[in-house]
TIVO-2410 file (N, C-alpha, C; in nm, 3 decimals):
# residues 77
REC num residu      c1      c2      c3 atome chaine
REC   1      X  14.032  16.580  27.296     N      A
REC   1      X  14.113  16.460  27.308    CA      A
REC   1      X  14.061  16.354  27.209     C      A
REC   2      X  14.164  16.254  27.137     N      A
REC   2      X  14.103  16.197  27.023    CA      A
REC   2      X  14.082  16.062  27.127     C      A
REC   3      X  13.985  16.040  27.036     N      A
REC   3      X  13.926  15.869  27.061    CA      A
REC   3      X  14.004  15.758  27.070     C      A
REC   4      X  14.007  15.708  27.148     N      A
REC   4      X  14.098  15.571  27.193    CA      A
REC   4      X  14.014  15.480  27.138     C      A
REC   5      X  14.079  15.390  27.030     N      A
REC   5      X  13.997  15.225  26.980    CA      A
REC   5      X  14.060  15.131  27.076     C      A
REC   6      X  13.961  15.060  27.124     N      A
REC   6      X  13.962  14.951  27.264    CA      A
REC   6      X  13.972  14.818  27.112     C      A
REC   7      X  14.018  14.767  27.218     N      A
REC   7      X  14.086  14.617  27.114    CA      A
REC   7      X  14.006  14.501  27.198     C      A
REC   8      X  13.889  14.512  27.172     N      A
REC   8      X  13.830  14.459  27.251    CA      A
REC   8      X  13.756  14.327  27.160     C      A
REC   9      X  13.828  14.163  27.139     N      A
REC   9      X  13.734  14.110  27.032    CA      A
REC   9      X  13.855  14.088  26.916     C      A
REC  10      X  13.905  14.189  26.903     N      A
REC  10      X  14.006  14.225  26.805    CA      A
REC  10      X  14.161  14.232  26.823     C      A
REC  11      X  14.208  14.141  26.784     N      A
REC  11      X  14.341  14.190  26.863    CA      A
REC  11      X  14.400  14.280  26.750     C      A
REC  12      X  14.422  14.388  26.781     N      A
REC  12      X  14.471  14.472  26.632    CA      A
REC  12      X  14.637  14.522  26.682     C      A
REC  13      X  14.662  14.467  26.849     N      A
REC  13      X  14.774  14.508  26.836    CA      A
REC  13      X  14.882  14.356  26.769     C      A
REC  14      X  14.829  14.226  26.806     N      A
REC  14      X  14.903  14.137  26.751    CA      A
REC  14      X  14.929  14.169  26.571     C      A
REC  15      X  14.764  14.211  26.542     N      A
REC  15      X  14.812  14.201  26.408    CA      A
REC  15      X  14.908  14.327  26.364     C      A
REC  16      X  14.939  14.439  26.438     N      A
REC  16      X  15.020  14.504  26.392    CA      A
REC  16      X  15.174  14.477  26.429     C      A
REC  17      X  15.184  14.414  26.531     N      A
REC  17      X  15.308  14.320  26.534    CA      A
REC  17      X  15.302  14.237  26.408     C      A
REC  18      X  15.266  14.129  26.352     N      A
REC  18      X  15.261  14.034  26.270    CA      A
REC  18      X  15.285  14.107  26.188     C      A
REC  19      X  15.225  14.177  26.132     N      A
REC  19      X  15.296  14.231  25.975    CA      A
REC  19      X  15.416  14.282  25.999     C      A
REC  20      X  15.414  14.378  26.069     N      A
REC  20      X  15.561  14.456  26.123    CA      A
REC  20      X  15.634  14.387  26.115     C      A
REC  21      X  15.634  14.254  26.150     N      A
REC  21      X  15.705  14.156  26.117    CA      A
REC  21      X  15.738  14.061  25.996     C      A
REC  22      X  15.630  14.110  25.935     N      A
REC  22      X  15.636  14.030  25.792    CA      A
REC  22      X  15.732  14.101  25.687     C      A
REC  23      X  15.738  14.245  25.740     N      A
REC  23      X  15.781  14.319  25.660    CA      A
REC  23      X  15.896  14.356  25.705     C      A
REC  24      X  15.985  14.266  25.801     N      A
REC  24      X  16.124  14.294  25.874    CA      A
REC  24      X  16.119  14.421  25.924     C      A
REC  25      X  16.038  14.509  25.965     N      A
REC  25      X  16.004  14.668  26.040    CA      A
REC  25      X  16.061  14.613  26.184     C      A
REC  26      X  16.143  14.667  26.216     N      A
REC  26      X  16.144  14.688  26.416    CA      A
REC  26      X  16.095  14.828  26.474     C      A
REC  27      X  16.050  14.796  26.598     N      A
REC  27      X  16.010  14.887  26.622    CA      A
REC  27      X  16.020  15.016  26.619     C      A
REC  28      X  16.193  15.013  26.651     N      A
REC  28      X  16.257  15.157  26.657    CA      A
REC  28      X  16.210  15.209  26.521     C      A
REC  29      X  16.195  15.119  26.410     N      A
REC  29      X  16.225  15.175  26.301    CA      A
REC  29      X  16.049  15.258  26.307     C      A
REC  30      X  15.966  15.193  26.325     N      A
REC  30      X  15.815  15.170  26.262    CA      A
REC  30      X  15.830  15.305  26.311     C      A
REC  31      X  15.857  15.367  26.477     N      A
REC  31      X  15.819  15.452  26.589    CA      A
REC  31      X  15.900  15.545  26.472     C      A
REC  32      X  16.004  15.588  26.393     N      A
REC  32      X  16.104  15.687  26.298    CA      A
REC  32      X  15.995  15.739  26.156     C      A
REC  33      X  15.935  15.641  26.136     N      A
REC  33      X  15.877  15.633  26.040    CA      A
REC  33      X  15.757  15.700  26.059     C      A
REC  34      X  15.685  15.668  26.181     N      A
REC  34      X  15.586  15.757  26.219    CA      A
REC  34      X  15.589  15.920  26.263     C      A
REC  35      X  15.751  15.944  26.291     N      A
REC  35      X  15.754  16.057  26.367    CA      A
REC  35      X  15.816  16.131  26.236     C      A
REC  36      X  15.835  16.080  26.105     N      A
REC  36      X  15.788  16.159  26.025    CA      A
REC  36      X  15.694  16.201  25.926     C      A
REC  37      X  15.597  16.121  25.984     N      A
REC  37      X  15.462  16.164  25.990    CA      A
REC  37      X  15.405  16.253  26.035     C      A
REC  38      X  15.460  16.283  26.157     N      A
REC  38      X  15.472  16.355  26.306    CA      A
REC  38      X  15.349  16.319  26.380     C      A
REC  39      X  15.313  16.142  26.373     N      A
REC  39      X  15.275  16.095  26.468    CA      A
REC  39      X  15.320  16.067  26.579     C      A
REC  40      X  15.307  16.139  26.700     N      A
REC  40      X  15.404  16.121  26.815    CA      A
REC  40      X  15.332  15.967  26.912     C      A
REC  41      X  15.460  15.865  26.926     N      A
REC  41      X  15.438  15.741  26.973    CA      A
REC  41      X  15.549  15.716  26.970     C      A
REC  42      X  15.551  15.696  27.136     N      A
REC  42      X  15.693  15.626  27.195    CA      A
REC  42      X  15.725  15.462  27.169     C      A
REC  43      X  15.815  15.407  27.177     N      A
REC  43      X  15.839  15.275  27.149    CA      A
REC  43      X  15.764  15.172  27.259     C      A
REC  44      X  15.795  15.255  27.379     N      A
REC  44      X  15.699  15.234  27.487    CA      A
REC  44      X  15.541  15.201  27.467     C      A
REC  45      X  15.508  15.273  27.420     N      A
REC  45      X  15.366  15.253  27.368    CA      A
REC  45      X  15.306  15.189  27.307     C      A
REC  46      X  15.436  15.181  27.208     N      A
REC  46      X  15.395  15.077  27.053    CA      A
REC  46      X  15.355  14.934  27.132     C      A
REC  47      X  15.509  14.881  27.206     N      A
REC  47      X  15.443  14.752  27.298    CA      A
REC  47      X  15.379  14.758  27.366     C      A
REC  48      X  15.283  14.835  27.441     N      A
REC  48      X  15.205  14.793  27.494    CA      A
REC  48      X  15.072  14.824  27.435     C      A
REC  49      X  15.073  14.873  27.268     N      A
REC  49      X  14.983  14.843  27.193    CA      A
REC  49      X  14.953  14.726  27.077     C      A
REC  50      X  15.088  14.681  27.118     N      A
REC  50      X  15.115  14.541  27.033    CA      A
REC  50      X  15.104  14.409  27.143     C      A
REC  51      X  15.092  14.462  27.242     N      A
REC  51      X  15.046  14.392  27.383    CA      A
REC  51      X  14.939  14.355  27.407     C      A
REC  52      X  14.865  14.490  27.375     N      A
REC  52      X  14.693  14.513  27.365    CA      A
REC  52      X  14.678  14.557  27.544     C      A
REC  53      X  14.754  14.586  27.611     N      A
REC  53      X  14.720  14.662  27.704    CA      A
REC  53      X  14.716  14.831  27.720     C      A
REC  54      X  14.747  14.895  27.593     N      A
REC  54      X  14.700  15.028  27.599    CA      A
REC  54      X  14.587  15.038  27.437     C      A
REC  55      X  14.525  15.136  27.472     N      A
REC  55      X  14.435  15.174  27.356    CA      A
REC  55      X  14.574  15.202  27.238     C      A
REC  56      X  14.458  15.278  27.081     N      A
REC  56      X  14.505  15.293  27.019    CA      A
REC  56      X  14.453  15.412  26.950     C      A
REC  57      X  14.474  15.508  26.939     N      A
REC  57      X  14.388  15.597  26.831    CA      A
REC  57      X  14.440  15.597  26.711     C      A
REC  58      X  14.288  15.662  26.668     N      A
REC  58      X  14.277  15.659  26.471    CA      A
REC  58      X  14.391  15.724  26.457     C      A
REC  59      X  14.457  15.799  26.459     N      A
REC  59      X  14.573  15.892  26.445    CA      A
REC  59      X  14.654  15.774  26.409     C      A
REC  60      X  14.679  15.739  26.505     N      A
REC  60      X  14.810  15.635  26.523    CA      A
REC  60      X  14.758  15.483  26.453     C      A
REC  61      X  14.652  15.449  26.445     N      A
REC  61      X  14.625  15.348  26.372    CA      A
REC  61      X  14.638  15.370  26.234     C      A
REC  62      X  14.601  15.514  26.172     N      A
REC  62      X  14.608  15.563  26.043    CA      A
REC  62      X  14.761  15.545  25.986     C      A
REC  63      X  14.815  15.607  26.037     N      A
REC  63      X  14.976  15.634  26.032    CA      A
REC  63      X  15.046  15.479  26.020     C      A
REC  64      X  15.025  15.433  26.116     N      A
REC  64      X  15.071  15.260  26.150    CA      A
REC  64      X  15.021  15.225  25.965     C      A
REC  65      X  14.933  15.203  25.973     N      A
REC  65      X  14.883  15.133  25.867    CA      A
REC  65      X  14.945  15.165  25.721     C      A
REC  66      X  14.964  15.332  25.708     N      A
REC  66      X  14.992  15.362  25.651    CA      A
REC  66      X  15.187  15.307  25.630     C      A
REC  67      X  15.247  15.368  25.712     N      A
REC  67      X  15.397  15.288  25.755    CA      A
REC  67      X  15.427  15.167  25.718     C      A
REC  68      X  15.303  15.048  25.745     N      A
REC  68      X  15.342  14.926  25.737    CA      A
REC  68      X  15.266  14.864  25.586     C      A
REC  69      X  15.234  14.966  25.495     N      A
REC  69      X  15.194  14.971  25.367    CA      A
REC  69      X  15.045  14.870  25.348     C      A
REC  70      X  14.944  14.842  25.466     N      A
REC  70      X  14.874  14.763  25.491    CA      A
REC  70      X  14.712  14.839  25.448     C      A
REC  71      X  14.620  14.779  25.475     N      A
REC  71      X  14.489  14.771  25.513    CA      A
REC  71      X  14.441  14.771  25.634     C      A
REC  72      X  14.334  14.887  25.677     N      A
REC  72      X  14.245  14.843  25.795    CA      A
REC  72      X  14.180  14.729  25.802     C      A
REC  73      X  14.166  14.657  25.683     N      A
REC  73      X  14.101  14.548  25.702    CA      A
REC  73      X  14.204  14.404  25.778     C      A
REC  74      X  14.305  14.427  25.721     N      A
REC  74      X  14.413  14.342  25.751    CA      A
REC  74      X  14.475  14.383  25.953     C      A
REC  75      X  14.474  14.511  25.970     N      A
REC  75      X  14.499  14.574  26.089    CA      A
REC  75      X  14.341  14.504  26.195     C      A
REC  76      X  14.254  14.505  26.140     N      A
REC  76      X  14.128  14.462  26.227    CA      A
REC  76      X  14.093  14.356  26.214     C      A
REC  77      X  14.118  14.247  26.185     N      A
REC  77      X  14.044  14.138  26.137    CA      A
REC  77      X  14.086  14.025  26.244     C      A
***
């Protein structure tokens, strides 16, 4: 089972809302974009990782980041 990153300190789900947003992405779209990645993440999930009430794994942080044409540094900060 992969590693869950705790957002603990960090809010990494606001900042992946915020860009998502910077970059006019909605969710439905971000969640399409990932699943042809074939990162599997429900829309469900996304908010309540943009919530910061569910974890996040590298998988899905990779992918995200990648999708929203960003930096881990920009995703963590």
């Amino acid at each position: 089972m992969e590693q869950k990153i705790k957002q603990d300190g960090i809010d990494i789900g606001g900042n992946i809302r915020r860009i998502r947003l910077e970059k006019g992405i909605g969710q439905t779209e971000l969640i399409g974009m990932l699943d042809l990645k074939e990162i599997g993440m429900t829309r469900e999930a996304l908010v309540k990782i943009e919530r910061g009430i569910q974890h996040i794994t590298g998988t899905q942080l990779r992918g995200i980041r990648d999708c929203l044409e960003t930096t881990y540094d920009e995703l963590l900060k």
